[in-house]
N, CA, C and O atoms as a MOPAC input file, in Angstrom:
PM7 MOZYME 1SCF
protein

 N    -15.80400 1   -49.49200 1    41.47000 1
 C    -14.88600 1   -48.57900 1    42.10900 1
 C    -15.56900 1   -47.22500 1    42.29000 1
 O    -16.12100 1   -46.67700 1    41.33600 1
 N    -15.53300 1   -46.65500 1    43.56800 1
 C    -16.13600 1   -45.11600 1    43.84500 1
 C    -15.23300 1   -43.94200 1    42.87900 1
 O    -14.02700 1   -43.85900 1    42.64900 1
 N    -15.92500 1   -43.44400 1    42.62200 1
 C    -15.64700 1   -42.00600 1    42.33400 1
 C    -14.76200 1   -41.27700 1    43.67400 1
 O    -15.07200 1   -41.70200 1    44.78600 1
 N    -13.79300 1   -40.31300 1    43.61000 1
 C    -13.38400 1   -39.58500 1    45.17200 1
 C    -14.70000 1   -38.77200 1    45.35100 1
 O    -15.14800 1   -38.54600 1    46.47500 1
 N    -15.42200 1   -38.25500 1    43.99700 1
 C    -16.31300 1   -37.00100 1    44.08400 1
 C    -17.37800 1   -37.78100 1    44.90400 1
 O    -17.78600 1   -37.09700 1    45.84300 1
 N    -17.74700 1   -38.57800 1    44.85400 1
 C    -18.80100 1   -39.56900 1    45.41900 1
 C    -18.74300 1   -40.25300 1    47.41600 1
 O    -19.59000 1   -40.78800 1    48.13100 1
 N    -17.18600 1   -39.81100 1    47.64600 1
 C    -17.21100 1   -40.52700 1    49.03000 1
 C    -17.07700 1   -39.51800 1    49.76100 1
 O    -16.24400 1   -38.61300 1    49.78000 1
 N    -18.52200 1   -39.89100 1    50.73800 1
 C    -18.86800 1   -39.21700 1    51.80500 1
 C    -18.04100 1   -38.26600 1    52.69300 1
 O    -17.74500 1   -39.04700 1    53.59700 1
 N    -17.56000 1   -37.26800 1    52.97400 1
 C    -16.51600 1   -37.10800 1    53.97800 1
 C    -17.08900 1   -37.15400 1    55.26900 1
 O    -18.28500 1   -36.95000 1    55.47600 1
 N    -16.23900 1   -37.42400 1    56.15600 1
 C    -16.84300 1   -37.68500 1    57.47700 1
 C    -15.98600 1   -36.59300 1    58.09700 1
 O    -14.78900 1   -36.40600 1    57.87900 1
 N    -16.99100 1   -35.72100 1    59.11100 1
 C    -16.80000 1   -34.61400 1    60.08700 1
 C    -16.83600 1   -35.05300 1    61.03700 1
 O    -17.77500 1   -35.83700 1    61.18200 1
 N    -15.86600 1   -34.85300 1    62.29600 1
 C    -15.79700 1   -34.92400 1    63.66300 1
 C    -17.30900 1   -34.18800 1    64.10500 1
 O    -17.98900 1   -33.34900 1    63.51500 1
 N    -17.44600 1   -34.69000 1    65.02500 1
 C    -18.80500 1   -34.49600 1    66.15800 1
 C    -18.23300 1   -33.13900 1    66.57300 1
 O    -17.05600 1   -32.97900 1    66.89800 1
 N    -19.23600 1   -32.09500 1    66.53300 1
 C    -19.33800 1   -31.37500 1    66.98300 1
 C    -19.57200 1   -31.14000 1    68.64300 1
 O    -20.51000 1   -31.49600 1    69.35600 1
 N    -18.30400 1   -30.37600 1    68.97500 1
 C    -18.87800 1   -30.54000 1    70.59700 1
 C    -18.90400 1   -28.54000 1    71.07900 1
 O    -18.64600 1   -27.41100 1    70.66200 1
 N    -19.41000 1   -29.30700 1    72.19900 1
 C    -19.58000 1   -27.77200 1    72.91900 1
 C    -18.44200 1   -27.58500 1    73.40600 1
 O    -17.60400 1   -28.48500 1    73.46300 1
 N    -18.21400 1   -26.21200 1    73.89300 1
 C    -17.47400 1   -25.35700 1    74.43700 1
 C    -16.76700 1   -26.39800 1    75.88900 1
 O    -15.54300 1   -26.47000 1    76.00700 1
 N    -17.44100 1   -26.92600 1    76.61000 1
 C    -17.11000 1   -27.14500 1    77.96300 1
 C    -16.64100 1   -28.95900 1    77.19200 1
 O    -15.59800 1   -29.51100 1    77.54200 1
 N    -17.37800 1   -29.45900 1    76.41700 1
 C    -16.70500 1   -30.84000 1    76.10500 1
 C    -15.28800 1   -30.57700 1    75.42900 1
 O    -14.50100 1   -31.52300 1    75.38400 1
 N    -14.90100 1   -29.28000 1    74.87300 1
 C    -14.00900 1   -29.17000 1    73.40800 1
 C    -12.67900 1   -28.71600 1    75.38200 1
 O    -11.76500 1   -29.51200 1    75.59600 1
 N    -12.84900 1   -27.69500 1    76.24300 1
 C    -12.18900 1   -27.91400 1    77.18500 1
 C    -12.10500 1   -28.76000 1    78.63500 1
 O    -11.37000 1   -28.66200 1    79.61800 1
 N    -13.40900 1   -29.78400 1    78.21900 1
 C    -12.88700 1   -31.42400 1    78.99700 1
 C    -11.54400 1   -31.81100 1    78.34800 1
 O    -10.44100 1   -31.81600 1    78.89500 1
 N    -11.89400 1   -32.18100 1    76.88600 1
 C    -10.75700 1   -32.87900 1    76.52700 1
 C     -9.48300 1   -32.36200 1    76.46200 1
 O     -8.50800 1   -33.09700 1    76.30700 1
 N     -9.39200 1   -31.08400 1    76.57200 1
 C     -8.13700 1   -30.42800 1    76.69100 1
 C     -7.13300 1   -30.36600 1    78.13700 1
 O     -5.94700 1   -30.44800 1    78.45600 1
 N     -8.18400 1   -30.20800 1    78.61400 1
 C     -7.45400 1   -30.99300 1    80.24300 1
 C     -7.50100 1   -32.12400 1    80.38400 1
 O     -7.18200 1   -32.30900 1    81.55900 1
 N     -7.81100 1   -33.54500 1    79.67800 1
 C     -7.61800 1   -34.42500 1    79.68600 1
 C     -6.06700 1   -35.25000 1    78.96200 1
 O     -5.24900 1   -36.13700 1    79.20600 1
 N     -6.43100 1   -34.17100 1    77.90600 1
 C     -4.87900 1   -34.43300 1    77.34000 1
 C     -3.63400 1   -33.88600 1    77.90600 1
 O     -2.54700 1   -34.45500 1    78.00900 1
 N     -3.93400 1   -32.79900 1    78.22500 1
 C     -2.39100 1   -32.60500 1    79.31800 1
 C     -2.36200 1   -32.69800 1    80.68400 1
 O     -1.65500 1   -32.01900 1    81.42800 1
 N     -3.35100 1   -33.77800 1    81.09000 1
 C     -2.99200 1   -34.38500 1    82.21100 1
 C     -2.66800 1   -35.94700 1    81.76900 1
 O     -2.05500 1   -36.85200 1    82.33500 1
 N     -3.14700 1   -35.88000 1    80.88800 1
 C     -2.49100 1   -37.15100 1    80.06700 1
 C     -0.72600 1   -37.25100 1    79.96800 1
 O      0.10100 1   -38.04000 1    80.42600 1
 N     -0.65700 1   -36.06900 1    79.15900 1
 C      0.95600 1   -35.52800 1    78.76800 1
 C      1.84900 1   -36.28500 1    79.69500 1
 O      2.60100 1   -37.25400 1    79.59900 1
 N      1.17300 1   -34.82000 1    81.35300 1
 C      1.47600 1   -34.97600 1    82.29500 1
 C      2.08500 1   -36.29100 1    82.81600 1
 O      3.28900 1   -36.52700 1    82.91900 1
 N      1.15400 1   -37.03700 1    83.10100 1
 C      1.43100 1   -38.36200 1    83.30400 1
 C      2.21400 1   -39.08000 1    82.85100 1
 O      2.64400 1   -39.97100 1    83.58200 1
 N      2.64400 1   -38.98500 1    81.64300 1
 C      3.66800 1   -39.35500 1    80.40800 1
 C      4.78900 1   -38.97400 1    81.17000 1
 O      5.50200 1   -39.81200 1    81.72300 1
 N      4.93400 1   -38.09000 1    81.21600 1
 C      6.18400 1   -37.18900 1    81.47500 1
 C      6.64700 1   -37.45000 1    83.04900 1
 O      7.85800 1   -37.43300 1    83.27200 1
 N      5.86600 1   -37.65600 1    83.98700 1
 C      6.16900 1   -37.86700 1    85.00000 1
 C      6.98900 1   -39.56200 1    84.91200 1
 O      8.09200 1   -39.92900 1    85.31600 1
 N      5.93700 1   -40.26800 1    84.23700 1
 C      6.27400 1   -42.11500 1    84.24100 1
 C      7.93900 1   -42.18300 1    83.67500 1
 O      8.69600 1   -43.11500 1    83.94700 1
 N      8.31000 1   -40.99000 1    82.83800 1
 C      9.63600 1   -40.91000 1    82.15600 1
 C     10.79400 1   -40.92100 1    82.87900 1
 O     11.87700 1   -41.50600 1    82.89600 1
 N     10.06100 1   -39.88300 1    83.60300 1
 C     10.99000 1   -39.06600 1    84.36800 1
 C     11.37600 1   -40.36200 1    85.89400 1
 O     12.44800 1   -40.44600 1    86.49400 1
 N     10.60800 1   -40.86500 1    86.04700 1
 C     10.54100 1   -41.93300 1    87.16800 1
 C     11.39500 1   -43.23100 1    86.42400 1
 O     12.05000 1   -44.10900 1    86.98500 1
 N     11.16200 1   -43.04000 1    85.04900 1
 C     12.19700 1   -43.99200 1    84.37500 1
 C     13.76800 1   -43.85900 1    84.70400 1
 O     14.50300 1   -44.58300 1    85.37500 1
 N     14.10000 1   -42.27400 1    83.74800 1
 C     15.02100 1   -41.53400 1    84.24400 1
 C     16.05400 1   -41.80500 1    85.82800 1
 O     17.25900 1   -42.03500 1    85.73100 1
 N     15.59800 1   -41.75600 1    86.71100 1
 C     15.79800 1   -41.86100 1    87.82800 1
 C     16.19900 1   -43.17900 1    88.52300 1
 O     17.07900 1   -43.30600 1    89.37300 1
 N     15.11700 1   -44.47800 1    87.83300 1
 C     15.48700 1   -45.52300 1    88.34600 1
 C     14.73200 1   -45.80300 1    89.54400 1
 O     15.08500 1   -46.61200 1    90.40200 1
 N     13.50000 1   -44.98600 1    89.57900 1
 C     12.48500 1   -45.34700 1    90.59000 1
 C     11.51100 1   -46.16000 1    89.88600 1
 O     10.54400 1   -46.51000 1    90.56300 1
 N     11.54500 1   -46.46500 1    88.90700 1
 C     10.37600 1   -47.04500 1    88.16300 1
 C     11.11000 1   -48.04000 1    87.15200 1
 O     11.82000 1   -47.34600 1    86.42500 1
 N     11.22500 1   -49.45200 1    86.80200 1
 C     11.95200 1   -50.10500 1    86.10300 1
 C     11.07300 1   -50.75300 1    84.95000 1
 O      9.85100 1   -50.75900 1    84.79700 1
 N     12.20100 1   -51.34900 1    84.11500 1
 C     11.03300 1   -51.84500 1    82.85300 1
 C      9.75700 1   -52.66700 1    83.41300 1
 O      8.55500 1   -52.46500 1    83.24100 1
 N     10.61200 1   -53.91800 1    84.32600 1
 C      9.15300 1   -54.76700 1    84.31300 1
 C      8.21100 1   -53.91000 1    85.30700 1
 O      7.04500 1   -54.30300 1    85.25200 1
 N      8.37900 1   -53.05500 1    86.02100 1
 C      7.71300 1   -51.88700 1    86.90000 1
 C      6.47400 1   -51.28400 1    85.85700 1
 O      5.26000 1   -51.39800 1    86.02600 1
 N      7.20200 1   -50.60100 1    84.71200 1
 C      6.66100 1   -50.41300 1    83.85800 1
 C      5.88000 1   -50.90500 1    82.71700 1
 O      5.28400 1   -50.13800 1    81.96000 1
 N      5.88000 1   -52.18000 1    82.59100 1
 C      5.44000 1   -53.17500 1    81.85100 1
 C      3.42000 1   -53.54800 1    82.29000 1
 O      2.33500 1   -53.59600 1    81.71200 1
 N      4.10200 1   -53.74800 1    83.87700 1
 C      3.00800 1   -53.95800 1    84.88300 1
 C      2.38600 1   -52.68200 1    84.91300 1
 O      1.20000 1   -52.94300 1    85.11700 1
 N      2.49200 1   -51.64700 1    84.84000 1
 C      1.36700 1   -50.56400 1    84.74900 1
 C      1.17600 1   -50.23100 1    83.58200 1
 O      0.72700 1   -49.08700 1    83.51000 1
 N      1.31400 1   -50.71100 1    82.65500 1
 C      0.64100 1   -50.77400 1    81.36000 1
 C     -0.15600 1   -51.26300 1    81.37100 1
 O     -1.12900 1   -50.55600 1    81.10900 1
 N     -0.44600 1   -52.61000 1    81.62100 1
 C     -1.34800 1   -53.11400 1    82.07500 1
 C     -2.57900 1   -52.69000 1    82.63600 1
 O     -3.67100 1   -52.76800 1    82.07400 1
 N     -2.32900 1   -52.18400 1    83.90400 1
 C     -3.69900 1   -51.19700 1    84.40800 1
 C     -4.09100 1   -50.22800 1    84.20800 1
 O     -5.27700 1   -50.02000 1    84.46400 1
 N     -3.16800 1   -49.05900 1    83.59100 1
 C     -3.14200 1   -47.79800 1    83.24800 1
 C     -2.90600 1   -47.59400 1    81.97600 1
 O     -1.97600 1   -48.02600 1    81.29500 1
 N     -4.06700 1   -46.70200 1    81.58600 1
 C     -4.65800 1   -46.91900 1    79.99800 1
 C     -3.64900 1   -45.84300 1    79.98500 1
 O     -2.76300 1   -46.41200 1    79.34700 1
 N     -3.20700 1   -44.72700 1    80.24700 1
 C     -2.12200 1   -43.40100 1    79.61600 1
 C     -0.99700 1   -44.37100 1    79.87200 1
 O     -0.55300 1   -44.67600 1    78.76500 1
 N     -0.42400 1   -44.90800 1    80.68900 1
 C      0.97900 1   -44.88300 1    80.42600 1
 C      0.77400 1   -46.17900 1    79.24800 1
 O      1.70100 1   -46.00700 1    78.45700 1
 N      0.21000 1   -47.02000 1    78.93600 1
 C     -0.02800 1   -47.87000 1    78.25400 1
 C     -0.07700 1   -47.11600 1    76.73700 1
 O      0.03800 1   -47.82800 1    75.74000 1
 N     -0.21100 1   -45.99700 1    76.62900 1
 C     -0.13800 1   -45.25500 1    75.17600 1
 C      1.06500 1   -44.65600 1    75.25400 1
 O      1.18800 1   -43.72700 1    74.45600 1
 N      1.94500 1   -44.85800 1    75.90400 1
 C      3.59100 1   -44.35200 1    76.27300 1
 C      4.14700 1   -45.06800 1    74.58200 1
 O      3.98100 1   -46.26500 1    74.34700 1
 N      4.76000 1   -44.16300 1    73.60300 1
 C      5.26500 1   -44.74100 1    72.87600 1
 C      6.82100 1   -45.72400 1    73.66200 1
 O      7.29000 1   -45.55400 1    74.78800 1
 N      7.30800 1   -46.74100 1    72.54800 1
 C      8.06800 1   -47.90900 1    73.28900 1
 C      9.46000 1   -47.07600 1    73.30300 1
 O     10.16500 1   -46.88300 1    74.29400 1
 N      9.73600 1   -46.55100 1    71.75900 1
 C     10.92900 1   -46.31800 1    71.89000 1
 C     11.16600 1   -45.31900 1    73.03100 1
 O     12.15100 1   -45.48800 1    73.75100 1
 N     10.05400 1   -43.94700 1    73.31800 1
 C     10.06800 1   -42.88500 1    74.49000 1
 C     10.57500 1   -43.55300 1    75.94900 1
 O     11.52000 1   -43.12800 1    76.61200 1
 N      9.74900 1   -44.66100 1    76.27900 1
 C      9.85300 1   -45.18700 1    77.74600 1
 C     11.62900 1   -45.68100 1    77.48400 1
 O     12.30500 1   -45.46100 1    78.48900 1
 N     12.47600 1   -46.34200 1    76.20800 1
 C     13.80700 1   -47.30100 1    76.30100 1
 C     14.04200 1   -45.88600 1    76.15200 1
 O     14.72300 1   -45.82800 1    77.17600 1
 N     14.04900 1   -44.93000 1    75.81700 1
 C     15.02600 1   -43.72800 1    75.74900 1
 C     15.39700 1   -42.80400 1    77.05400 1
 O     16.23000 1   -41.93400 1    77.30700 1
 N     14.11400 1   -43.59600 1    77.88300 1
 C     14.24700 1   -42.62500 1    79.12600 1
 C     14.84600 1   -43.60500 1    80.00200 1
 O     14.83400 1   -43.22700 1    81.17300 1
 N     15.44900 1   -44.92100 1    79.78900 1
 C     15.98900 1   -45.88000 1    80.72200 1
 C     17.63600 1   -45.28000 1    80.88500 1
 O     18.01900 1   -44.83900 1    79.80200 1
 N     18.34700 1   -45.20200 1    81.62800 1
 C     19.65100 1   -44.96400 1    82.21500 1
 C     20.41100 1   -46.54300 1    80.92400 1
 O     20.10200 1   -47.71700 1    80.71700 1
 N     21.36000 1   -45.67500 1    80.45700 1
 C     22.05000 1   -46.51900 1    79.64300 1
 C     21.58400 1   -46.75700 1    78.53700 1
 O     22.15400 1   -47.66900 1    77.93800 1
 N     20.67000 1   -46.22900 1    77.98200 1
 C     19.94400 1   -46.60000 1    76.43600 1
 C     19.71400 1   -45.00300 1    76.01600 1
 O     19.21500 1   -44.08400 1    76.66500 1
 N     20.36100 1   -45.04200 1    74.46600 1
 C     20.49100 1   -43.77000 1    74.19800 1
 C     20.25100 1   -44.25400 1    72.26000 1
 O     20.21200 1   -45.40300 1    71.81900 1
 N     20.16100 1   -43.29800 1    71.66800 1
 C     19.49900 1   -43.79300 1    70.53400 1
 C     20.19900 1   -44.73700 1    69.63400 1
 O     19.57600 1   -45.58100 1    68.99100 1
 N     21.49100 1   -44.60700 1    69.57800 1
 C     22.04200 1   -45.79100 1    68.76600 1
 C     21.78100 1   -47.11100 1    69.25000 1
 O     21.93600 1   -48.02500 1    68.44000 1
 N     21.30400 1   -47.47400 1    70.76600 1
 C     21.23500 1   -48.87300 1    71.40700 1
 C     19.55300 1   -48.92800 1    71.67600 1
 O     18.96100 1   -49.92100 1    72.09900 1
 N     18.84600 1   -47.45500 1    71.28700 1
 C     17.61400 1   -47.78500 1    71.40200 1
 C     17.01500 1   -48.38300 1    69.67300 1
 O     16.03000 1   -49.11100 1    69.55700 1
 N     17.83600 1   -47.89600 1    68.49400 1
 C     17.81700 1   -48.77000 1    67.46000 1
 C     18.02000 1   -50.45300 1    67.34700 1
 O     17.28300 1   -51.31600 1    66.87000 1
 N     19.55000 1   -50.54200 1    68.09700 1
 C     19.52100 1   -51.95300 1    67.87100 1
 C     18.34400 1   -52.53700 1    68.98600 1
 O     17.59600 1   -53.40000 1    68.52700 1
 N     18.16600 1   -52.19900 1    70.17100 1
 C     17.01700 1   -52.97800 1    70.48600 1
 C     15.65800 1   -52.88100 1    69.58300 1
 O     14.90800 1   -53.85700 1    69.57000 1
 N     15.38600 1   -51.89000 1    68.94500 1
 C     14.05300 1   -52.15200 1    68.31600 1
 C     14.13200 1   -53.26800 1    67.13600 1
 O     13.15100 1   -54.00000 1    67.00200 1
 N     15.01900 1   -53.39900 1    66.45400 1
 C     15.42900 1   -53.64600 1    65.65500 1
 C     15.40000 1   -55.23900 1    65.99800 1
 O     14.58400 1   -56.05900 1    65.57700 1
 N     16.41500 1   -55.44800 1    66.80200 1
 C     16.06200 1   -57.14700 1    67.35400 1
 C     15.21700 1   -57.23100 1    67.90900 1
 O     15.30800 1   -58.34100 1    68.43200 1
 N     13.88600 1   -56.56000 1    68.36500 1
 C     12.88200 1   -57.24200 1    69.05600 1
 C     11.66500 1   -57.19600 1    68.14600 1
 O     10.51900 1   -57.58400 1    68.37300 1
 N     12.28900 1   -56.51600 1    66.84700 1
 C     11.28600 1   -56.29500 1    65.75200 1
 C      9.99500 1   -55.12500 1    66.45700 1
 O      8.82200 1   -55.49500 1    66.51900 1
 N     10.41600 1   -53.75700 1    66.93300 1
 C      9.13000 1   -53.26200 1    67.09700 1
 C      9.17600 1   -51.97100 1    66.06700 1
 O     10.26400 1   -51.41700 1    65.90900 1
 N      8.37300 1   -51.63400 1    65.58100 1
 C      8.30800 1   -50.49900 1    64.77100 1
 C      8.19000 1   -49.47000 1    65.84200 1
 O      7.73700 1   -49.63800 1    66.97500 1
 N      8.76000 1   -48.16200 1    65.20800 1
 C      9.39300 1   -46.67500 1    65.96300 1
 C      7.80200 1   -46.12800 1    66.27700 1
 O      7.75600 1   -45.02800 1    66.82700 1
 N      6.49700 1   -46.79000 1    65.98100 1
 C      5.45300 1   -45.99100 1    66.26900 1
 C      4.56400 1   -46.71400 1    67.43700 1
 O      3.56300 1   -46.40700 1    68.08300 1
 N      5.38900 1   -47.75800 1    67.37500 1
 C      4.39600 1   -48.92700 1    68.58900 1
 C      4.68000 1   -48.49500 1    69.69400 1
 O      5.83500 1   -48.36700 1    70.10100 1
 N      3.42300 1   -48.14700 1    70.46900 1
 C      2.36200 1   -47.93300 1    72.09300 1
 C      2.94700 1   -49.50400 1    72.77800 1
 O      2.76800 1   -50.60800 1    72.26200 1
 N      3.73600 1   -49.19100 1    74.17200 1
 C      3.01500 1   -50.14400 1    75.09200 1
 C      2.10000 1   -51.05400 1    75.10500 1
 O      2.25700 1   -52.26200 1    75.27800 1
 N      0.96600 1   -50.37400 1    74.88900 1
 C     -0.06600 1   -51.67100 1    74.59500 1
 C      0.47500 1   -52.46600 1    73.77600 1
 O      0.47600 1   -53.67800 1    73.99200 1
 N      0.92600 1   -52.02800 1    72.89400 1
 C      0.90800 1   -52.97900 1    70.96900 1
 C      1.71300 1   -54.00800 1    71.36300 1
 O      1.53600 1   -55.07200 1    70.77000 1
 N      2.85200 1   -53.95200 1    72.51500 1
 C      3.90300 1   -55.26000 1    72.26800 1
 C      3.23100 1   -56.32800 1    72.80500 1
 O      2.68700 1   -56.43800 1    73.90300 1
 N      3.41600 1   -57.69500 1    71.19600 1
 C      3.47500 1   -58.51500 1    71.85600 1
 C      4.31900 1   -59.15000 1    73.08400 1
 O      5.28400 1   -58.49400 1    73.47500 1
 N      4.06200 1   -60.22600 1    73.63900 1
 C      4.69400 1   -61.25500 1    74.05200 1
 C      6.10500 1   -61.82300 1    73.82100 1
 O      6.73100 1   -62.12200 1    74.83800 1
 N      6.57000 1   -61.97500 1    72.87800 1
 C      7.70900 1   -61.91600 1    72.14600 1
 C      8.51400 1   -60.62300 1    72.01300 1
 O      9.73400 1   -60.66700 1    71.85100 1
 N      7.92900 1   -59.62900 1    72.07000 1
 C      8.62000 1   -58.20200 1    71.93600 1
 C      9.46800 1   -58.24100 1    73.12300 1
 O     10.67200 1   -58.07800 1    73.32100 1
 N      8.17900 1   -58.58100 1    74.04300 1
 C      8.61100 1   -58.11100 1    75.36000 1
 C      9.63900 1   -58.84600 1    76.61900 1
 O     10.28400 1   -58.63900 1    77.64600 1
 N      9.07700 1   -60.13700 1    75.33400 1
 C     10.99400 1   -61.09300 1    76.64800 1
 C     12.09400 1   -60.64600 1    75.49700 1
 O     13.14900 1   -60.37700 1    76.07100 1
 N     12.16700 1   -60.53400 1    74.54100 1
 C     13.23900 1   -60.05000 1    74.05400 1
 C     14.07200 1   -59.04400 1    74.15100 1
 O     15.28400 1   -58.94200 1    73.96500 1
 N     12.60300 1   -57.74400 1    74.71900 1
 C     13.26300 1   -56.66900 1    74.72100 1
 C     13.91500 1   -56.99300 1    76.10100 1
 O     15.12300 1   -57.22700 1    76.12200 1
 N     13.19100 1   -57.02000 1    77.24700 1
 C     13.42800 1   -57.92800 1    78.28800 1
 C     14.63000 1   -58.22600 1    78.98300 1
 O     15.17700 1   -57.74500 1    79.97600 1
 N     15.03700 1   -59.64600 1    77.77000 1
 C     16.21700 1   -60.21800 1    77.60100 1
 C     17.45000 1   -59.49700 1    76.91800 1
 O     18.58800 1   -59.89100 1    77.17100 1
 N     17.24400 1   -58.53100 1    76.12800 1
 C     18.34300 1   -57.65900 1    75.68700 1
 C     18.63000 1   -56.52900 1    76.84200 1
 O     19.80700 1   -56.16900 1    76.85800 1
 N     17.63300 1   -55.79300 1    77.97800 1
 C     17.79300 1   -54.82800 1    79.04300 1
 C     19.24100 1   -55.61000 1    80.05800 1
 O     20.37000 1   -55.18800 1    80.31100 1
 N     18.58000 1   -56.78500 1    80.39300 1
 C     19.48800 1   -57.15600 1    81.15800 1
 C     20.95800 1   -57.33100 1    81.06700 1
 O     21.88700 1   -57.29800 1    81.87400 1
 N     20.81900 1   -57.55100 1    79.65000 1
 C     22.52400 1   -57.51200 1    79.80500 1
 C     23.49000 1   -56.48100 1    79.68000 1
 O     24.68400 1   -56.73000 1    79.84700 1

């Protein structure tokens, strides 16, 4: 068994000035994007399986937490965004990407009705 005094700490990579504000405009055009896909939720221009399918190709909305995207659907509000997580078994921290197969006809199958 290690000692704590003994394990290595590991430091983030040092970056320069112009990499440290790449990534900063990367992330809030990231945001951005988030917020727009919501908002298109919101509205009813953009639907689950709409949304399902650009997860798929699109690595940001694909990091869309699950419960964020059912909260922004018309008619799902947090007491019904519980029981759906709940019966489709997804934990409150699972990404788009993360759902299985099973998550996703269930959740699916619970939207429609």
């Amino acid at each position: 068994m290690l000692a704590l005094d003994k394990v290595p700490s590991v430091q983030p990579p040092a970056l320069s000035q112009e990499q440290r504000s790449a990534a900063t405009a990367k992330a809030i055009a990231n945001r951005q994007r988030r917020a727009q896909v919501k908002e298109q939720l919101r509205s009813g221009e953009l639907t689950w399986h709409a949304l399902l399918e650009l997860a798929r190709v699109d690595e940001v909305v694909a990091g869309l937490r699950v419960s964020d995207a059912l909260l922004s659907l018309p008619g799902v509000g947090p007491s019904r965004l519980d029981r759906l997580m709940k019966q489709a078994r997804v934990a409150a921290t699972r990404r788009l990407r993360g759902l299985g197969d099973n998550q996703i006809s269930v959740l699916t199958g619970l939207l429609i009705r």
